[in-house]
C-alpha positions as CSV (number, residue, x, y, z in Angstrom):
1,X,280.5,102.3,-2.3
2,X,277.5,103.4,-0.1
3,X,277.2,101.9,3.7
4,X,273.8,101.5,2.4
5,X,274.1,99.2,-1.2
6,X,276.8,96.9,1.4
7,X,274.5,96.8,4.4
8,X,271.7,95.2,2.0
9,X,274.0,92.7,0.3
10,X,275.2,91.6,4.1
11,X,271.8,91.2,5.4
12,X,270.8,89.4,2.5
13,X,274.1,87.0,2.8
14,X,273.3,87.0,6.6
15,X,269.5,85.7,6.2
16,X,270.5,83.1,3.4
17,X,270.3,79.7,4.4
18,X,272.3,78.9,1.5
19,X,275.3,80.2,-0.6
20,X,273.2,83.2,-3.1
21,X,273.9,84.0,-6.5
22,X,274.8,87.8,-8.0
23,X,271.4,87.3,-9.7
24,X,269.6,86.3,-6.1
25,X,270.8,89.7,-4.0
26,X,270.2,91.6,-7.0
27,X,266.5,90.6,-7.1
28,X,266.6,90.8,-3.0
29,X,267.7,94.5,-3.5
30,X,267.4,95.9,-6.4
31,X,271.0,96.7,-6.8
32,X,273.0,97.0,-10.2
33,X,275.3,94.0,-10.6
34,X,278.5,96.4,-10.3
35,X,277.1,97.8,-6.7
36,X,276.6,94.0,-5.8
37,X,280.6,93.4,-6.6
38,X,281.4,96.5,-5.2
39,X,279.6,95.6,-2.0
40,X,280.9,92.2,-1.9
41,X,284.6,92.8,-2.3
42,X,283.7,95.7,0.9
43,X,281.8,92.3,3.2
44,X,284.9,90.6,2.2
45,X,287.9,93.2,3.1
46,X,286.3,94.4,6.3
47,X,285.0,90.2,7.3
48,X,288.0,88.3,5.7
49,X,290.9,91.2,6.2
50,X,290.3,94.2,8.2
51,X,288.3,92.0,11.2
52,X,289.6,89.1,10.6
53,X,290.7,88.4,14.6
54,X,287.7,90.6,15.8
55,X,285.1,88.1,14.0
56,X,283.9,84.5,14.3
57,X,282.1,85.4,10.5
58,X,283.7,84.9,7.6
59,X,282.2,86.1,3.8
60,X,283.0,83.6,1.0
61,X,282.6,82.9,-2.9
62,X,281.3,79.5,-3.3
63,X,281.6,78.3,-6.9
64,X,279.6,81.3,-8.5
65,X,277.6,82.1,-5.4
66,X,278.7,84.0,-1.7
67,X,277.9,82.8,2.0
68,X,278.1,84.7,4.9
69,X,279.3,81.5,7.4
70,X,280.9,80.9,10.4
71,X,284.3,80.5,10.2
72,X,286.0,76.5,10.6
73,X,287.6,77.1,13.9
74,X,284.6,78.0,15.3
75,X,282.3,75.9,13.8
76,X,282.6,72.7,16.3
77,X,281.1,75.1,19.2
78,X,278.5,76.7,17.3
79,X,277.1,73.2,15.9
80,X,276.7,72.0,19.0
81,X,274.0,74.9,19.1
82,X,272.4,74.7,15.8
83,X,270.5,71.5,15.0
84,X,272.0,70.1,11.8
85,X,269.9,70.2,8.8
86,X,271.2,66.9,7.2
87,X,271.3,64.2,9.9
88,X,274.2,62.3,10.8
89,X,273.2,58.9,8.8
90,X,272.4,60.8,6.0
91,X,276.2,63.1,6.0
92,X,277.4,59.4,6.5
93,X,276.2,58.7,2.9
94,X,276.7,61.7,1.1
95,X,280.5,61.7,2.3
96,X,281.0,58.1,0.8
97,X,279.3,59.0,-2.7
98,X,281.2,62.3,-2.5
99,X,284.3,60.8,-2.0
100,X,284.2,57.8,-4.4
101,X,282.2,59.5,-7.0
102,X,281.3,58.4,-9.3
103,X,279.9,55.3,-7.7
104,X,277.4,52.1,-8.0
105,X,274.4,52.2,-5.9
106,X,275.1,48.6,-5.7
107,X,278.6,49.1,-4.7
108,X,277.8,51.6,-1.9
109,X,274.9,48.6,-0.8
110,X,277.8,46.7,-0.1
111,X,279.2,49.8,2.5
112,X,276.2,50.4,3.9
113,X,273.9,47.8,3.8
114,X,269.9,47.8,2.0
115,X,269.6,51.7,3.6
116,X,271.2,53.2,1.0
117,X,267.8,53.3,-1.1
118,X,266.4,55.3,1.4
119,X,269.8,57.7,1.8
120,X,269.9,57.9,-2.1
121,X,266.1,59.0,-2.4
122,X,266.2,61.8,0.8
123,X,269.8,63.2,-0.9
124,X,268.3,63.2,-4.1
125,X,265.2,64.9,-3.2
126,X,267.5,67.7,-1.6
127,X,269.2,67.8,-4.8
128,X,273.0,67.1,-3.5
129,X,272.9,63.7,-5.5
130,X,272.4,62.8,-9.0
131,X,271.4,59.0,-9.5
132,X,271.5,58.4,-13.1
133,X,270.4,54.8,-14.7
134,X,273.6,52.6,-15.1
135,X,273.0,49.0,-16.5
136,X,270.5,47.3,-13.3
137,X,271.5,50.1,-10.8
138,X,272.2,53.6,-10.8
139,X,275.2,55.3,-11.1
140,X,275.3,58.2,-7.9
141,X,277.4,61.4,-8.3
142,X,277.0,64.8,-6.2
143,X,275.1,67.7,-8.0
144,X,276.7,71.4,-8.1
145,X,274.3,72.0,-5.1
146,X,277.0,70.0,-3.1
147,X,279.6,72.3,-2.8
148,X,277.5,75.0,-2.4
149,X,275.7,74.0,0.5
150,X,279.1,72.9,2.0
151,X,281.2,76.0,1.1
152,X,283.7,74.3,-1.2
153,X,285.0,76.0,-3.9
154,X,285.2,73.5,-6.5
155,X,282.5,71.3,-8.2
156,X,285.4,68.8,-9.3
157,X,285.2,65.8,-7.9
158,X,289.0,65.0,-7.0
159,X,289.0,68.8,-5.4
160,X,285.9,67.8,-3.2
161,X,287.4,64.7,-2.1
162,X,290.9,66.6,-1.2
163,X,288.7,68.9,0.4
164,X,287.3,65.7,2.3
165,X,290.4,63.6,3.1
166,X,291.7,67.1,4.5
167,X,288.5,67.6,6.9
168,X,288.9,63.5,8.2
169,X,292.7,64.2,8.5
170,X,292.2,67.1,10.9
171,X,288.9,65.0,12.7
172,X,291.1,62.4,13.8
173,X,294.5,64.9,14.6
174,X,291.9,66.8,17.7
């Protein structure tokens, strides 16, 4: 594997605001599929293994798709940096249809009070939710953009909320 084929596939993974298919750095680069995998499983060793202590960066697989992110212990002091692309209310909502997915729009109106049509609309339009028709109101579940975008490596529902009860766990534990 050439320092060269890996440096592209970093800098892609590095500039991504999102996790990027094999398909996506291909067409960034210009790299063969097996020179992608080959410079993946390099970002990975040296990132995950070989600097692991050295490095607040971590490279992960993401469903079908990688992410260059920061890694979990360091997150807290690093979002206090970056402003958050999904505001506070809105990560309020998506948690609670993540978690009880699927769920009524009715019966999350009952959690939340009348915002929720707003939340559902602005989650839906960033394509993390899927509101499909269900009797009078709509039944809301997350899309596979959802673990993506949050670096979980499932798109099961019970796996995403493990994933959550885990996160809330070690929230109220600091």
């Amino acid at each position: 594997m050439g320092v060269r084929e890996e440096r592209l596939v970093e800098s892609v993974l590095f500039s991504a605001s999102k996790p990027v298919s094999i398909e996506e750095i291909k067409e960034a680069t210009g790299l063969s599929k097996k020179k992608i995998d080959e410079a993946l499983e390099g970002l990975i060793q040296t990132y995950n293994v070989e600097r692991k202590k050295e490095t607040s960066i971590e490279v992960i697989k993401a469903g079908n798709k990688y992410t260059m992110q920061v890694k979990k212990k360091f997150f807290d002091q690093s979002m206090m940096v970056a402003e958050p692309e999904i505001r506070s209310h809105l990560l309020k909502t998506l948690a609670l249809i993540a978690f009880h997915q699927p769920i009524k729009q009715s019966n999350l109106r009952r959690m939340i009070g009348p915002r929720v049509y707003e939340h559902v609309d602005m989650l839906s339009a960033m394509k993390l939710i899927c509101a499909k028709k269900h009797g009078s109101t709509e039944m809301l579940t997350t899309t596979k953009l959802f673990p993506e975008y949050f670096g979980i490596d499932s798109t099961k529902p019970e796996e995403i909320r493990e994933f959550l009860a885990k996160k809330v766990i070690k929230s109220i534990e600091k």
